[in-house]
MITI-592764 format. One record per residue (C-alpha): residue number from 0; residue in one letter; x, y, z. Coordinates in steps of 0.25 Angstrom, whole numbers. Each point is the difference from the previous one (the first is absolute). Layout:
BEGIN
+-----+------+-------+-------+-------+
!  nr ! rest !     u !     v !     w !
+-----+------+-------+-------+-------+
! NUM !    A !     X !     Y !     Z !
...
+-----+------+-------+-------+-------+
! end
This chain:
BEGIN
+-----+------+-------+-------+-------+
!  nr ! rest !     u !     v !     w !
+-----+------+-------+-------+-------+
!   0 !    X !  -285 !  -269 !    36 !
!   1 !    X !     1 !    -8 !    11 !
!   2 !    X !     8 !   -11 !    -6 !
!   3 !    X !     9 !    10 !    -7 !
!   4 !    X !     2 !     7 !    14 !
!   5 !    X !     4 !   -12 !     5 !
!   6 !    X !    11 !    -5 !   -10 !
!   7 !    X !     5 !    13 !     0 !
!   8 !    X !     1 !     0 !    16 !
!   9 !    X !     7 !   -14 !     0 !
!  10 !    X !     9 !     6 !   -12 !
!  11 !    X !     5 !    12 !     8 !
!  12 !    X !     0 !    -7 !    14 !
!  13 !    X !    11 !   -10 !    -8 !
!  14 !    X !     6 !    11 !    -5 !
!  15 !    X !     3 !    11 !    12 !
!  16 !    X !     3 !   -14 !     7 !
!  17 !    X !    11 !    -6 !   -11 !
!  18 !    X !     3 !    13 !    -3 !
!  19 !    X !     5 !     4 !    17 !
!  20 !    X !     6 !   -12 !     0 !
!  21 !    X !     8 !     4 !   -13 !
!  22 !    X !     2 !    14 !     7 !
!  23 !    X !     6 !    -8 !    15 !
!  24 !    X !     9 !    -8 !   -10 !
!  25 !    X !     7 !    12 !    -7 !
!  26 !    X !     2 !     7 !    13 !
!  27 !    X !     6 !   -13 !     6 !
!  28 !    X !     9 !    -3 !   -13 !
!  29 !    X !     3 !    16 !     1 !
!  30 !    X !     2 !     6 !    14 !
!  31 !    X !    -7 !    13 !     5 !
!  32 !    X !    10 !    10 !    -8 !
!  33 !    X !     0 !    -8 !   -14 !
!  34 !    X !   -17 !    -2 !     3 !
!  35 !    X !     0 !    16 !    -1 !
!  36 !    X !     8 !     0 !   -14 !
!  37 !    X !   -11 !   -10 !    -3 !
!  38 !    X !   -12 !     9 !     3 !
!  39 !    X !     6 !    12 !    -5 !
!  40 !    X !     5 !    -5 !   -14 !
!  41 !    X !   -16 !    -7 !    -2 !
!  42 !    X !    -6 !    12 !     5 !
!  43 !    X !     7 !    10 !    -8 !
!  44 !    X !    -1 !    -9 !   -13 !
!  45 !    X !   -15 !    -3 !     4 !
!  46 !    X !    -4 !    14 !    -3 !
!  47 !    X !     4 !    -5 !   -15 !
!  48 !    X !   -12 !   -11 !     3 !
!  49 !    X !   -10 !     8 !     8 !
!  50 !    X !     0 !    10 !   -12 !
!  51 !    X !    -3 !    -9 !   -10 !
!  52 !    X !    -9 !   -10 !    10 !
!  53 !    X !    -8 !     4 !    10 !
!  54 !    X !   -11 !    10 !   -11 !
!  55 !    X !     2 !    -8 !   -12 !
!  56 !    X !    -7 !   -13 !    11 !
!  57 !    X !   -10 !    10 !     4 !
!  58 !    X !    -4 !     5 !   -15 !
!  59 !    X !    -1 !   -16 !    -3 !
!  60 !    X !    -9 !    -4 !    13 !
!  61 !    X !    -8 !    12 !    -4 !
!  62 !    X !    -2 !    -2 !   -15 !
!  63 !    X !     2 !   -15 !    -5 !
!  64 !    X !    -9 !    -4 !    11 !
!  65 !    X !   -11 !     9 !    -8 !
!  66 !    X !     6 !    -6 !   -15 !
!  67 !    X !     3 !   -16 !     2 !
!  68 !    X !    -1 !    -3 !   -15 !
!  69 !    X !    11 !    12 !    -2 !
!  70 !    X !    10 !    -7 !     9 !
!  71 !    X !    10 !    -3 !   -10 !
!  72 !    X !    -1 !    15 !    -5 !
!  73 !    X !     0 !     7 !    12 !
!  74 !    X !    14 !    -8 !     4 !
!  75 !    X !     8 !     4 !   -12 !
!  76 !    X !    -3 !    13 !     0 !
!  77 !    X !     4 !     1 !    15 !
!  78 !    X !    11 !    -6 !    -4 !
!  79 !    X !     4 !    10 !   -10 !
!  80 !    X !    -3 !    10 !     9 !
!  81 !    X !     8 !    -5 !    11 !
!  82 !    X !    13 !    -5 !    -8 !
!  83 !    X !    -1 !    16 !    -4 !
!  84 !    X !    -2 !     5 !    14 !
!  85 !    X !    12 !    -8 !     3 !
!  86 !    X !    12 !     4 !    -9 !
!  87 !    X !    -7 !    16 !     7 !
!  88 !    X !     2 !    -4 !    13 !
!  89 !    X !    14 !    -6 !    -3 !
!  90 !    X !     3 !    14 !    -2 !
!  91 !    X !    -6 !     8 !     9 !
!  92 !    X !     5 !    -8 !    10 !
!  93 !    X !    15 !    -3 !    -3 !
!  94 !    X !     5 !     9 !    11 !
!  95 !    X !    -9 !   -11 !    11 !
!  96 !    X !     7 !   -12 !    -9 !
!  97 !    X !    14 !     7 !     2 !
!  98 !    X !    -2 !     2 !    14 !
!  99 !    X !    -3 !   -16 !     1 !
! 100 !    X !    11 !    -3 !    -9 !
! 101 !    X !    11 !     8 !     9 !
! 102 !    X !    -4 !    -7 !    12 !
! 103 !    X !    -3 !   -14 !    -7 !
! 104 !    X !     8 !    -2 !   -12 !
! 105 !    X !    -6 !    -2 !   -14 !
! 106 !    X !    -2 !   -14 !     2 !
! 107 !    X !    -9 !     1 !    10 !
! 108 !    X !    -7 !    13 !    -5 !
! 109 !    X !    -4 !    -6 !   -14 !
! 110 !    X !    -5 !   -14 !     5 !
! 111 !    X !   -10 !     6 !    10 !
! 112 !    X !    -3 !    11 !   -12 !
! 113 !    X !    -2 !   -13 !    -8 !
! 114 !    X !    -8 !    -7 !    11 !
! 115 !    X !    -9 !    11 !     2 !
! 116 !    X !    -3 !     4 !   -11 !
! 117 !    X !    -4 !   -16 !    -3 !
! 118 !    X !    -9 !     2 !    12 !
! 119 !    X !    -8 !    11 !    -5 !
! 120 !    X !    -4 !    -8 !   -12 !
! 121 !    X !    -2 !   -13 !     9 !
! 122 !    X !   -11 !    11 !     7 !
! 123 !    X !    -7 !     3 !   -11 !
! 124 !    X !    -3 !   -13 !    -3 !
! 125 !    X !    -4 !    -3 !    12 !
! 126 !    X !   -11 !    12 !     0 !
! 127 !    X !    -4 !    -7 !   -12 !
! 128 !    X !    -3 !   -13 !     4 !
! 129 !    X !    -8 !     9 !    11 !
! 130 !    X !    -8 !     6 !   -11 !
! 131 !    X !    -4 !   -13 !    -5 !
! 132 !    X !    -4 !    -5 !    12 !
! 133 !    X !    11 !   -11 !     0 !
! 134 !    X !     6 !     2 !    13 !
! 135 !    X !     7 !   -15 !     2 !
! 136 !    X !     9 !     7 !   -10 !
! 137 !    X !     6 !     9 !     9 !
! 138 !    X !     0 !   -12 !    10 !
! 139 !    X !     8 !   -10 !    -7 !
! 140 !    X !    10 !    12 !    -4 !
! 141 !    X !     2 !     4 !    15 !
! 142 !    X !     2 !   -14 !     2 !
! 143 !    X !    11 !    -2 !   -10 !
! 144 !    X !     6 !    13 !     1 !
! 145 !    X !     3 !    -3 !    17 !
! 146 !    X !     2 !   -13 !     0 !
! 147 !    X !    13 !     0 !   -10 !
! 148 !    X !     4 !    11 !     7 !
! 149 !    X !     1 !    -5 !    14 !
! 150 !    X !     4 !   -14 !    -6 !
! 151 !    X !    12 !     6 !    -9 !
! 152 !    X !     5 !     9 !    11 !
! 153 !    X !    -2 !   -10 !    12 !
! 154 !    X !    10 !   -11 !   -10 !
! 155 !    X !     9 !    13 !    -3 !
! 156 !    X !     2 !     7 !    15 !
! 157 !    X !    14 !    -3 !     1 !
! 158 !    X !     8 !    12 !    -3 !
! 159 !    X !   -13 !     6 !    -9 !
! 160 !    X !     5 !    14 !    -3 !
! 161 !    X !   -10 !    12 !    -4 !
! 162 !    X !     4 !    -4 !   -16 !
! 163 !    X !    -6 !   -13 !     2 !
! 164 !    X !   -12 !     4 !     9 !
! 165 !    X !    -3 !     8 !   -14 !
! 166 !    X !     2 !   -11 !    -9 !
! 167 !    X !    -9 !   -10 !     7 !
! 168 !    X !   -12 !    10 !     1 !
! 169 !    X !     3 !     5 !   -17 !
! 170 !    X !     0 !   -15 !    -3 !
! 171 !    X !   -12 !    -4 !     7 !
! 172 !    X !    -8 !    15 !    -3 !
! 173 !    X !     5 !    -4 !   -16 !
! 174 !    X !    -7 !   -16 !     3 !
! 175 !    X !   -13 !     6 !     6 !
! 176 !    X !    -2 !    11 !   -11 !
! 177 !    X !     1 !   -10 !   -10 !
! 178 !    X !   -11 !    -9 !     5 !
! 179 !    X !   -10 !    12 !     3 !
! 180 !    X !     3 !     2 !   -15 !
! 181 !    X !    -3 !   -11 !    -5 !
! 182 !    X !   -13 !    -3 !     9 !
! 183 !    X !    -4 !    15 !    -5 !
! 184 !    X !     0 !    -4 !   -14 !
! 185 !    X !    -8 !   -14 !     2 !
! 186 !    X !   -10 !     8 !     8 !
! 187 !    X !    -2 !    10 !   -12 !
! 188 !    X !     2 !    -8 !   -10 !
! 189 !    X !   -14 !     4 !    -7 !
! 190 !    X !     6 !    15 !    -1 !
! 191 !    X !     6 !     6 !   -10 !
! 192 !    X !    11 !    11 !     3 !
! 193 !    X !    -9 !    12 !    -4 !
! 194 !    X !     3 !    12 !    -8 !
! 195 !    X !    14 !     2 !     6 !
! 196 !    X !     5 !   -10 !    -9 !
! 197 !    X !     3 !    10 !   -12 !
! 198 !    X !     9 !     8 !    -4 !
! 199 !    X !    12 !     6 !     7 !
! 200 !    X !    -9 !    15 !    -2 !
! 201 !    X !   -10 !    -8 !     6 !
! 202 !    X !     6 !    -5 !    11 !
! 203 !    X !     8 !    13 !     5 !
! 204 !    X !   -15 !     7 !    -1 !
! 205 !    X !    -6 !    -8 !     9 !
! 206 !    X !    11 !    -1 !    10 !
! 207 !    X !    -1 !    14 !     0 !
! 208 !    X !   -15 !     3 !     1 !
! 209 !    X !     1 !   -12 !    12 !
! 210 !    X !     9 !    11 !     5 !
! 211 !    X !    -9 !    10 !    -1 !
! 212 !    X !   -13 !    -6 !     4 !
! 213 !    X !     8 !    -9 !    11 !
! 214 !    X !     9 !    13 !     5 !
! 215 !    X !    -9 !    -1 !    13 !
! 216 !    X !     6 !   -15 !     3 !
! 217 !    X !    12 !     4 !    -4 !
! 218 !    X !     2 !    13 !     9 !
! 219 !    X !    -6 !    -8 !    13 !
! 220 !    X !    12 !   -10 !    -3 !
! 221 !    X !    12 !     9 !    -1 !
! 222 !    X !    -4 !     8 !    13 !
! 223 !    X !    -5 !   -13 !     7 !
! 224 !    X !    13 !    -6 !    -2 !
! 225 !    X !     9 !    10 !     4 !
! 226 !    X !   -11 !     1 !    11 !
! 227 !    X !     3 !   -15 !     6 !
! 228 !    X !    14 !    -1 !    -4 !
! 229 !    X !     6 !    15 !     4 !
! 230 !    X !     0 !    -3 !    18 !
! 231 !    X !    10 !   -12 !    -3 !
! 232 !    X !    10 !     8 !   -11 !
! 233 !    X !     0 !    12 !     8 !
! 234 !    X !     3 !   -10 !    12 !
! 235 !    X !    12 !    -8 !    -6 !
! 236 !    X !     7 !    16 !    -3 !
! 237 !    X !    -5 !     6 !    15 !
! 238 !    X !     3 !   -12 !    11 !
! 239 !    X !     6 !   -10 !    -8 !
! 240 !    X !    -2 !   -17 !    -4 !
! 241 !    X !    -3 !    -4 !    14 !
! 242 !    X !   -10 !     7 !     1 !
! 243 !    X !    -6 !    -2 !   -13 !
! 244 !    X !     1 !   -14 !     5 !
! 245 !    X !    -7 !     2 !    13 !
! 246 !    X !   -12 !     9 !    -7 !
! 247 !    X !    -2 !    -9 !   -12 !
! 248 !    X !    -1 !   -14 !     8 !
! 249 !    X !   -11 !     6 !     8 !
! 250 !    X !    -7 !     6 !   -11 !
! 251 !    X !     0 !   -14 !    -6 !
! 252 !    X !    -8 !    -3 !    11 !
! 253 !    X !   -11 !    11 !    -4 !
! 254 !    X !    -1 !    -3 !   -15 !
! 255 !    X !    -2 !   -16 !     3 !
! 256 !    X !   -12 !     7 !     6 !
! 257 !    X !    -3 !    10 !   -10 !
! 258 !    X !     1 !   -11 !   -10 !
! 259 !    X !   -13 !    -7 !     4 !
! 260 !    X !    -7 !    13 !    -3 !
! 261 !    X !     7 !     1 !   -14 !
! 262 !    X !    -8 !   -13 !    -2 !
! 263 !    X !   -13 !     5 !     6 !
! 264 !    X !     2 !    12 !   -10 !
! 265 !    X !     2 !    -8 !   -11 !
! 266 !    X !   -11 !   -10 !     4 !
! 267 !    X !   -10 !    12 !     0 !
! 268 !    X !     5 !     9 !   -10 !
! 269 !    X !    -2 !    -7 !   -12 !
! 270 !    X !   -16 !    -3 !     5 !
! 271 !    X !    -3 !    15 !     4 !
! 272 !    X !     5 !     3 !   -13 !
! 273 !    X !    -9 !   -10 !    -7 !
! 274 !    X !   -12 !     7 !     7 !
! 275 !    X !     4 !    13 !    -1 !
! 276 !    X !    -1 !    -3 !   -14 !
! 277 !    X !   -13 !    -6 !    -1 !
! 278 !    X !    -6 !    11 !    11 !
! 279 !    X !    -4 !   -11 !     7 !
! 280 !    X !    -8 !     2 !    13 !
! 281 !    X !    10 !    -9 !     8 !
! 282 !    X !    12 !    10 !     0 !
! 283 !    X !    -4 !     8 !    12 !
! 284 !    X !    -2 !   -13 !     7 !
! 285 !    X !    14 !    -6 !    -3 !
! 286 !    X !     8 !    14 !     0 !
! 287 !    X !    -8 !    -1 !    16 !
! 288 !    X !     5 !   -15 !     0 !
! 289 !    X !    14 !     3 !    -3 !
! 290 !    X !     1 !    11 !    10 !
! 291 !    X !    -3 !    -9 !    11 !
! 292 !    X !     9 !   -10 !    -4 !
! 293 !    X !    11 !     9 !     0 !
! 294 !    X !    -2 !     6 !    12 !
! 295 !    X !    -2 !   -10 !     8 !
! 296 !    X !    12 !   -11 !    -6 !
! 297 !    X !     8 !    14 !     2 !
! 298 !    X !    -3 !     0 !    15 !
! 299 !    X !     1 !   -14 !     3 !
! 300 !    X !    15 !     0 !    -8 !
! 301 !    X !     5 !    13 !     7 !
! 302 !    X !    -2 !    -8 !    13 !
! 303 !    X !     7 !   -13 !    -5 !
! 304 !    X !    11 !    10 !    -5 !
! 305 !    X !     1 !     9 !    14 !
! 306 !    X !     0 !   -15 !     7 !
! 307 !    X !     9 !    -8 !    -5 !
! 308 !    X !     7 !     6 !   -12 !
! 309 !    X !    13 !     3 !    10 !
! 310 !    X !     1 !   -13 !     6 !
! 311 !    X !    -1 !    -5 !   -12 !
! 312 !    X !    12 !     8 !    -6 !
! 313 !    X !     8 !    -4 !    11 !
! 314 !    X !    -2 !   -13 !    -1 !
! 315 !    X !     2 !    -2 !   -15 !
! 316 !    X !    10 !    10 !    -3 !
! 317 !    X !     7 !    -1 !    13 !
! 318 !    X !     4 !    12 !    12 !
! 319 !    X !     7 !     8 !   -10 !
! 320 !    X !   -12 !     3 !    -7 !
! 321 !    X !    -9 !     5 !    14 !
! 322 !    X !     1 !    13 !    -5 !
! 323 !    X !   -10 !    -4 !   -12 !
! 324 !    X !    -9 !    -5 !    10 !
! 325 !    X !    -3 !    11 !     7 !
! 326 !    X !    -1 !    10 !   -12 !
! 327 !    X !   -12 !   -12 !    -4 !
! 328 !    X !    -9 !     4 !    11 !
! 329 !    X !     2 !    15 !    -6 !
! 330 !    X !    -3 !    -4 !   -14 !
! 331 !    X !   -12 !    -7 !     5 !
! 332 !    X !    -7 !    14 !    -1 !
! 333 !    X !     6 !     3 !   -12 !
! 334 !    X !    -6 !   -13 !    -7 !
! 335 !    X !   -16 !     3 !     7 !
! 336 !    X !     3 !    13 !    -8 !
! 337 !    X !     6 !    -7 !   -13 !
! 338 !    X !   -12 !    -6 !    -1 !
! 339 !    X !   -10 !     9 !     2 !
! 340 !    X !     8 !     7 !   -12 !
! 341 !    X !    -3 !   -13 !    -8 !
! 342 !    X !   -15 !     0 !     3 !
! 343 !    X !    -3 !    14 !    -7 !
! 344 !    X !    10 !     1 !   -12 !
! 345 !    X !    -5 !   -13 !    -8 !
! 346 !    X !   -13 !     6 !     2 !
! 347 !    X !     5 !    14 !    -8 !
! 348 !    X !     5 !   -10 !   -10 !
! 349 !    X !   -14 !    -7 !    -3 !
! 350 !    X !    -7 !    12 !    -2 !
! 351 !    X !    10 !     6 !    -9 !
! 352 !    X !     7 !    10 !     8 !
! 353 !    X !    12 !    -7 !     0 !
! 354 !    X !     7 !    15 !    -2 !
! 355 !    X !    -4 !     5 !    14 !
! 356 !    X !     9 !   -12 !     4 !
! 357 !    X !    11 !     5 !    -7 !
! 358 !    X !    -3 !    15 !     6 !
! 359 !    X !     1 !    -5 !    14 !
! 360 !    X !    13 !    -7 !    -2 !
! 361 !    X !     6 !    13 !    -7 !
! 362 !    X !    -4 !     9 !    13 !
! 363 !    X !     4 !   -11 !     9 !
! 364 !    X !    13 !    -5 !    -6 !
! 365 !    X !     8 !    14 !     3 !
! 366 !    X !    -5 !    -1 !    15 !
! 367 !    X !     5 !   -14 !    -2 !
! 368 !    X !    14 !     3 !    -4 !
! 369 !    X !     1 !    10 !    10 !
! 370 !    X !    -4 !    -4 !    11 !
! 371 !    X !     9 !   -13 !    -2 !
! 372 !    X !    14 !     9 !     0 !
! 373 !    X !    -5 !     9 !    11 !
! 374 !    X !    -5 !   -12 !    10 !
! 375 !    X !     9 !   -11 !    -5 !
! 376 !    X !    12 !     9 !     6 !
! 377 !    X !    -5 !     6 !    12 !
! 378 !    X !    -6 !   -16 !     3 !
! 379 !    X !     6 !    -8 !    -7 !
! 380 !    X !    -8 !   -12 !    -6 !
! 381 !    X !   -13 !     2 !     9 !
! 382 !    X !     0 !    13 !    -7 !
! 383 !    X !    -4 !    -7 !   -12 !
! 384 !    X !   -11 !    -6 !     7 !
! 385 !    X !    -6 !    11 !     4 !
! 386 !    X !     2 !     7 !   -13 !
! 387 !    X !    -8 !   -13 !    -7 !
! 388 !    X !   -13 !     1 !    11 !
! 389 !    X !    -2 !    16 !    -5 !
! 390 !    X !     2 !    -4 !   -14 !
! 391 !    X !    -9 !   -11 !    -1 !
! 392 !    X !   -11 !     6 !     8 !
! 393 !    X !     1 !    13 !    -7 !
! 394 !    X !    -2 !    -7 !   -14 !
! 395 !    X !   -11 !    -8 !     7 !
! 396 !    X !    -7 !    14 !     3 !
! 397 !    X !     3 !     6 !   -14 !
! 398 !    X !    -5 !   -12 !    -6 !
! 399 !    X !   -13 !    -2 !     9 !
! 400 !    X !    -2 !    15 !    -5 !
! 401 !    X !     0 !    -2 !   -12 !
! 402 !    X !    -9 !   -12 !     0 !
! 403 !    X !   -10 !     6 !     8 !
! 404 !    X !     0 !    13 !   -11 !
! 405 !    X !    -1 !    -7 !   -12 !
! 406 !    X !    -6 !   -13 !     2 !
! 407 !    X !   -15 !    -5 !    -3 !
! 408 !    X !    -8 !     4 !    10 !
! 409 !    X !    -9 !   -14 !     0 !
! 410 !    X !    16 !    -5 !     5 !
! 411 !    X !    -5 !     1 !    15 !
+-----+------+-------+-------+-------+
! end
């Protein structure tokens, strides 16, 4: 594990480093106002991606890591599921899309529509190679992805509008997905495709018993994606681009840091699962384990972030952008509460209650919306701030509740 840990550290360091850099090149290429359209536009089209991403990845952590040989099987029938999920959700959510495509044009709209949806199968992948216990996949596709974008865009700065930024990140997104294909196929190429390669009956029942048997995974993705998306829309209508711009540059800041314990989640997951499986005796020792590491990497981050986070901003971004320094030290908190949201939910999902997850986004996602319109305009973008801290440690109380309920009593 330990070698898998560490390639997916170096792969994630490379990629919130490459990645920020990408970030500090848009804003220069855009200006402040233009960097808020940016935000907005990928925000509000990224609740298209989050849907269709972020509990399709946990289902595949969770289950190929238990079913290796099925790999192959597995995917396709993810895939169905998700190509399915998607033409849903381009309904559901036309009103966001119109909303972006008044503010941005068509162009715009559809090629970051295209790009995320291109990244929400370049994910699933990447959960796969997890699953396998090939993690110098994900590596090399951090490397390649990052490094033609900050190489394309550095040649290209000269007068790079928004419409370009989006066709340097779609051809490169289409260039890395295509290589994760290709070394997904050579890894399984043992495998057979499984039952879902009959007929078209076939095919639409299993898609929809995947529904019904995954509607857990599927319910903590549509309310978790509204739920980390809805502070940046209901910011673009209440104060405006330039402040979109000054909330989203910090808060790039605390997802570099949030990343790292993405990777510590996905190092661990796919393990606990294993032994939860087997029953083995060594669960309660590594749940123990993961909590420390957590808590302690969680405190030694929110002081790197309180420290120099501001200073940094400044310094990178320039003085126009010291308002995003200081909301850093704020998000600080929020971020020590993020992760202690992170260290019980995967926990839930392990152990099969992946449906208490879904409840505690349902009861916390109203109070989300709420408290967003009601704080955001009586304080403006520290309003959201605050409204995140009470959200995540509420859902980390519900889910901590939940866990404690419900789960083996051999746990502790």
């Amino acid at each position: 594990m330990k070698k898998h840990f560490l390639l997916s550290l170096i792969a994630n360091v490379l990629r919130v480093v490459l990645g920020f850099l990408f970030f500090w090149q848009i804003s220069q290429v855009l200006g402040l106002s233009e960097l808020g359209g940016y935000l907005y536009v990928t925000t509000a089209v990224g609740y298209f991606g989050t849907i269709i991403d972020y509990g399709f990845n946990l289902f595949v952590l969770n289950t190929a890591s238990r079913a290796v040989g099925r790999a192959r099987s597995l995917f396709l029938r993810i895939v169905l599921s998700k190509l399915t999920l998607t033409f849903v959700c381009l309904i559901a959510l036309s009103g966001l899309y119109g909303v972006a495509f008044s503010q941005q044009g068509l162009i715009v709209t559809a090629l970051f529509f295209i790009i995320v949806v291109l990244m929400s199968f370049s994910g699933l992948l990447l959960q796969f190679f997890k699953a396998l216990g090939r993690f110098e996949y994900e590596l090399f596709s951090v490397v390649i992805m990052n490094t033609l974008q900050v190489g394309i865009l550095f040649v290209l700065r000269e007068d790079i509008t928004l419409v370009g930024v989006g066709l340097i990140v779609l051809i490169v997104r289409i260039l890395v997905l295509a290589f994760q294909l290709i070394a997904f196929l050579k890894l399984t190429k043992e495998q057979d495709w499984g039952s879902v390669t009959g007929n078209s009956q076939q095919l639409l029942f299993g898609i929809v018993a995947d529904f019904r048997n995954n509607a857990k995974y599927a319910l903590f993705s549509v309310f978790g994606a509204i739920f980390l998306s809805i502070d940046l829309v209901i910011m673009g209508f209440l104060l405006g681009p330039e402040s979109v711009s000054i909330y989203g540059t910090a808060m790039k800041v605390i997802l570099a840091l949030i990343l790292f314990f993405e990777v510590l989640n996905g190092t661990f997951t796919p393990r606990l699962a294993r032994l939860q499986e087997t029953n083995s005796a060594r669960l309660s020792y590594e749940v123990k384990r993961f909590y420390w590491i957590m808590g302690s990497m969680a405190f030694l981050c929110f002081l790197v972030a309180f420290t120099l986070g501001p200073p940094a901003i400044v310094w990178a971004f320039g003085p126009e952008f010291e308002a995003s320094g200081d909301l850093v030290r704020i998000l600080a908190l929020v971020f020590v509460f993020r992760v202690t949201e992170m260290t019980t939910g995967p926990m839930l999902t392990i152990y099969g209650l992946q449906s208490y997850r879904a409840r505690a986004m349902v009861i916390v996602l109203p109070v989300h919306i709420g408290l967003n319109m009601i704080l955001q305009s009586t304080f403006g973008v520290e309003g959201a701030v605050v409204t995140l801290a009470i959200s995540f440690f509420t859902l980390f109380i519900l889910n901590s509740f939940y866990l404690r309920r419900n789960r083996p009593k051999a746990l502790f």
